[in-house]
C-alpha positions as CSV (number, residue, x, y, z in Angstrom):
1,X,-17.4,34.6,17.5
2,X,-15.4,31.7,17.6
3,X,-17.2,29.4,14.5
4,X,-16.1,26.2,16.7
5,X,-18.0,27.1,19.9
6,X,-21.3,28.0,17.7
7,X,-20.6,24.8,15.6
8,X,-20.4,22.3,19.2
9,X,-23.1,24.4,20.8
10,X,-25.3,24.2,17.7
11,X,-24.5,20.2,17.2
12,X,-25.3,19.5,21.7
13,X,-29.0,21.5,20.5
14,X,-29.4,19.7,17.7
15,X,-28.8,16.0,19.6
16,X,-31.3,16.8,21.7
17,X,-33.6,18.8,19.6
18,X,-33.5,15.3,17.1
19,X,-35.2,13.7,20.2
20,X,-37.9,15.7,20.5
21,X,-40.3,16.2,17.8
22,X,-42.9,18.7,19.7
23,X,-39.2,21.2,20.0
24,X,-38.3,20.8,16.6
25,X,-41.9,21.3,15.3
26,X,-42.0,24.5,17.8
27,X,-39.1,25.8,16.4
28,X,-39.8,25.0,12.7
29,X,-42.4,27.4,12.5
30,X,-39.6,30.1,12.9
31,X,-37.4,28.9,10.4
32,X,-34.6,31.4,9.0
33,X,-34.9,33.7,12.0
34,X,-31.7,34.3,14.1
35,X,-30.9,33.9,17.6
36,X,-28.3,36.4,18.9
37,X,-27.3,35.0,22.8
38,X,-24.6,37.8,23.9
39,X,-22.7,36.8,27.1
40,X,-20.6,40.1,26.7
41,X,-17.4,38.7,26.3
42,X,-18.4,37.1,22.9
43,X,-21.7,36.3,21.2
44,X,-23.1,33.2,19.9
45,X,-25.7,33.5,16.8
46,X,-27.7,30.8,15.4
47,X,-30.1,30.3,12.8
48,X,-33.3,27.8,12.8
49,X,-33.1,25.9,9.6
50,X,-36.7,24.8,7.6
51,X,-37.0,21.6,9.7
52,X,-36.6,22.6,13.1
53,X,-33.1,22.3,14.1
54,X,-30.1,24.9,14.4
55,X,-26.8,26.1,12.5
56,X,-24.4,28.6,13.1
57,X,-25.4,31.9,11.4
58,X,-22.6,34.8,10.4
59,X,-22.2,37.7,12.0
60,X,-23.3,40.1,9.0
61,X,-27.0,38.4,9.9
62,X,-29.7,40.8,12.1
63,X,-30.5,38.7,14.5
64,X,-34.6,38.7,15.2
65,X,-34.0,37.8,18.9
66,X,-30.9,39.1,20.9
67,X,-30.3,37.1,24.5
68,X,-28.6,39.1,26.7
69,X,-26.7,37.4,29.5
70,X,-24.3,38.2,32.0
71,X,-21.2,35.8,32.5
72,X,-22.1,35.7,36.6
73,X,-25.1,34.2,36.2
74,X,-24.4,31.4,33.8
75,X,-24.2,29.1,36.8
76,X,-27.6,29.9,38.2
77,X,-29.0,29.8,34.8
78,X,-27.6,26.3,34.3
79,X,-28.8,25.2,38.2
80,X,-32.4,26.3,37.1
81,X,-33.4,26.2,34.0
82,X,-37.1,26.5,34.9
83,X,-36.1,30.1,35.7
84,X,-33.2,30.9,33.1
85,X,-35.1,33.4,31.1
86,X,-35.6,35.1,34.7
87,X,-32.3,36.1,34.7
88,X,-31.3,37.1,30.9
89,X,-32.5,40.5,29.0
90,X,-34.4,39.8,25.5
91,X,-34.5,41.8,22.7
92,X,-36.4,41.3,19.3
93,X,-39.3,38.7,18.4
94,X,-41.3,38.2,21.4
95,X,-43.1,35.4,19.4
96,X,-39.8,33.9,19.1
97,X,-38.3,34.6,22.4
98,X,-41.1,32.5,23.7
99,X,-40.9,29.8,21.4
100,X,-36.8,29.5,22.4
101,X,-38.1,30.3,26.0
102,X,-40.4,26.9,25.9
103,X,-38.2,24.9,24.3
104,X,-35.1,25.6,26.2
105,X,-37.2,24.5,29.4
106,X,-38.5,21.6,28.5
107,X,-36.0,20.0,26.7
108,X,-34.3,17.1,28.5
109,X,-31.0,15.3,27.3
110,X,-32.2,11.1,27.6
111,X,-28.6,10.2,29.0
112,X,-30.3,6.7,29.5
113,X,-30.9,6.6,25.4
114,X,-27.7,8.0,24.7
115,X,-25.7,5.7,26.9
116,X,-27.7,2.6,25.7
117,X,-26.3,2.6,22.0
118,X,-22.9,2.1,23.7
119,X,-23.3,-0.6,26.4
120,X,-26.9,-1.5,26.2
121,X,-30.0,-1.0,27.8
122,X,-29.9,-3.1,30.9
123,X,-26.0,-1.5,31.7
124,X,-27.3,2.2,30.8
125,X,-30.0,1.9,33.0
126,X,-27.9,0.6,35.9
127,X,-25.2,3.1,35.5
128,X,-27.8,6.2,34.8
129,X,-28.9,4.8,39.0
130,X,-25.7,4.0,40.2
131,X,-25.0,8.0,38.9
132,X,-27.7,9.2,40.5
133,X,-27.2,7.1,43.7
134,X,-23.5,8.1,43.8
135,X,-24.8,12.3,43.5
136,X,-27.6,11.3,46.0
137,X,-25.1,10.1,48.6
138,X,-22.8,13.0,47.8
139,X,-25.3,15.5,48.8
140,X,-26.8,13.5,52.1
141,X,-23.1,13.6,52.7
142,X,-22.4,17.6,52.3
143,X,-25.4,18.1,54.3
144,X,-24.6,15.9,57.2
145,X,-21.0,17.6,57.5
146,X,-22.4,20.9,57.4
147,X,-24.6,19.8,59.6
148,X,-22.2,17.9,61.9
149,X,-19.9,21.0,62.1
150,X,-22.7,23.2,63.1
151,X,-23.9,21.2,66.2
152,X,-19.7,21.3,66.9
153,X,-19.4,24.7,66.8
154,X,-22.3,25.7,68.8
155,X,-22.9,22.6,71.1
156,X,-19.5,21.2,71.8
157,X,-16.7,23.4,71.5
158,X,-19.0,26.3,71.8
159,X,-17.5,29.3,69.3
160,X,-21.3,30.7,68.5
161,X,-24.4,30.5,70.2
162,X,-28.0,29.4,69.2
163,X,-30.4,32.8,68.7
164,X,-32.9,31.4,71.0
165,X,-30.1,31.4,74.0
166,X,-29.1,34.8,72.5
167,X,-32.7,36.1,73.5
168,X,-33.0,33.6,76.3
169,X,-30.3,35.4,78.3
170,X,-31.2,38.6,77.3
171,X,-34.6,38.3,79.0
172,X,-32.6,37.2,81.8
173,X,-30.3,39.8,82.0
174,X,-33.3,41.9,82.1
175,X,-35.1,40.7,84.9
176,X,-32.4,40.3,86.9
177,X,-31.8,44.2,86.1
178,X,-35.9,44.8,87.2
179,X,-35.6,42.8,90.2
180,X,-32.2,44.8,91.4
181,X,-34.2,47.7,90.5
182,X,-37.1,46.9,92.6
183,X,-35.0,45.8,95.7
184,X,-33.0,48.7,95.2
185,X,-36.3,50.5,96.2
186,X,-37.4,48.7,98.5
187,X,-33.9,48.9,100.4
188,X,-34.5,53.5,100.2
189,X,-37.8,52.7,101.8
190,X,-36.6,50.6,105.1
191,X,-33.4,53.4,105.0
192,X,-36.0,56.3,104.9
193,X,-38.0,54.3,107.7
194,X,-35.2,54.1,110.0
195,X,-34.7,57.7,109.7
């Protein structure tokens, strides 16, 4: 493995790991136990040191928990984090496993706290809002287009139709069918008459 990507990786979980005590203290009762996360195209292995945070451990190390995960679902694993561990393969320490499990859930980056050290409190909390307004309105926006384009393309300029108009002129279609069939009938019967 690339030491670079384990040594960024393991410095992002340590910034947030250094703002929550209940994950370090988690974690620290695991100290010197590995962490293996295999994505299949390389591996990542890191090591919980005696007070709670990580560092990059060497491949010659048995890892007590291996994390299997495949490349296509890094995005949903990312999206929902809640449910990560629903999509991955673990191997090892199940102690362990859940310990990483708990802690990868819960822990939350404070941008806010972050961004504060740089421009202040008052401007870190405006722009943390602003960000969420602007990604707020981004969304309302993708789902009024999608929206928008759906009414088009079935109400206006009509290229699809609506299931329930679908079924509606089925049943149509079929009772116009019944009544032709009955007066169809009823037209043998007055020709039989005539007879």
């Amino acid at each position: 493995m690339n030491p670079s990507i384990s040594s960024i990786l393991s410095a992002t979980i340590n910034h947030l790991l250094a703002q929550e005590p209940w994950a370090r203290d988690k974690l620290v009762a695991h100290a010197g136990k590995i962490v293996c996360i295999d994505i299949g195209v390389f591996h990542i292995r890191l090591k919980v040191s005696g007070d709670g945070m990580v560092e990059s451990a060497y491949d010659d190390q048995l890892a007590n928990v291996t994390i299997y995960v495949q490349l296509s679902d890094l995005p949903m694993i990312l999206h929902n984090r809640e449910r990560a561990f629903s999509y991955v393969k673990l191997e090892g320490d199940a102690d362990f496993a859940n310990a990483i499990s708990q802690v990868s859930q819960n822990l939350r980056w404070e941008v806010e706290e972050d961004l504060s050290k740089w421009v202040g409190d008052i401007a870190a909390t405006r722009i943390v809002a602003g960000a969420k307004a602007v990604l707020e309105t981004a969304k309302l926006t993708q789902q009024s287009v999608v929206e928008n384009f759906a009414e088009y393309v079935v109400e206006e300029n009509p290229m699809l139709m609506r299931p329930q108009s679908v079924a509606d002129f089925g049943d149509e279609v079929s009772k116009l069918r019944d009544d032709l069939e009955r007066l169809s009938k009823r037209i043998e019967k007055l020709e039989g008459r005539l007879q």
